[in-house]
N, C-alpha and C positions, 0 to 999 in steps of 0.2 A: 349679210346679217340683216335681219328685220327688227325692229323694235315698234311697243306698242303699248300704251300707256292702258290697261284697265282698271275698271272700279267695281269694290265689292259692293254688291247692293242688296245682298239678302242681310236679314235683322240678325242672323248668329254672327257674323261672316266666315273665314274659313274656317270650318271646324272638320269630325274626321270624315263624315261624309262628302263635304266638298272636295276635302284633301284628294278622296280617294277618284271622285269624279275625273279630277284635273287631272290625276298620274296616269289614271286610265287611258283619257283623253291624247295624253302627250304621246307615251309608248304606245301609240299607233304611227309614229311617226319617227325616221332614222335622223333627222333633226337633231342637234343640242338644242335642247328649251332651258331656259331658264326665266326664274322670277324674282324680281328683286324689289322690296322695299324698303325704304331708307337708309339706302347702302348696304341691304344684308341681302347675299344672293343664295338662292336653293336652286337643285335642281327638279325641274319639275314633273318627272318622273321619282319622285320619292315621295312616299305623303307623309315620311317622317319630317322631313323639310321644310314640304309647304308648311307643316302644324305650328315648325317655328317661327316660321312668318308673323304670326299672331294677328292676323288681315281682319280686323272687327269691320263692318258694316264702314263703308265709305272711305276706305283703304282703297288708294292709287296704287296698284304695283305694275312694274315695267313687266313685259314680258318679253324677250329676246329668243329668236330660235335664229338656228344657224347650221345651212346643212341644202342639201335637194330639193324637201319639201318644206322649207320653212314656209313661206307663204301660205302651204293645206294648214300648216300647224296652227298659225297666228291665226286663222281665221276659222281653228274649230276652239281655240282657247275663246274667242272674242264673242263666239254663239253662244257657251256656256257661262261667261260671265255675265253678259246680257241676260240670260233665262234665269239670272240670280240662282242657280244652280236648282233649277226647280225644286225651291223649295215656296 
């Protein structure tokens, strides 16, 4: 298992467009991802989940994948939070 501390850095933070970036993102990958902040964990292929998150702008969430390709996974989650989800 991988873990990986990210930060949201766009000014909405996750709202449903990012939601839906992230789920995309994940299910390319046979990985468990998951996201978890402040002890609340989703999984990150749902973007009903992520929305629970409530991730406003400079929200730490951990993200864990676990699985064959965890490592592709962490490190296509890590491109997208860094791009602040081009927005």
């Amino acid at each position: 298992m991988i873990k990986k501390d990210l930060k949201v850095i766009n000014k909405q933070g996750i709202h449903a467009r990012p939601a839906g970036l992230i789920s995309r993102t994940a299910s390319q990958f046979e990985s468990e991802i998951k996201l978890i902040k402040e002890g609340y964990e989703v999984n990150a292929k749902s973007i009903m989940g992520l929305l629970t998150l409530a991730a406003a702008c400079g929200s730490v969430i951990t993200a864990t994948a676990c699985g064959k390709d965890e490592k592709d996974a962490i490190e296509a989650l890590e491109k997208i939070f860094a791009a602040g989800f081009d927005e």
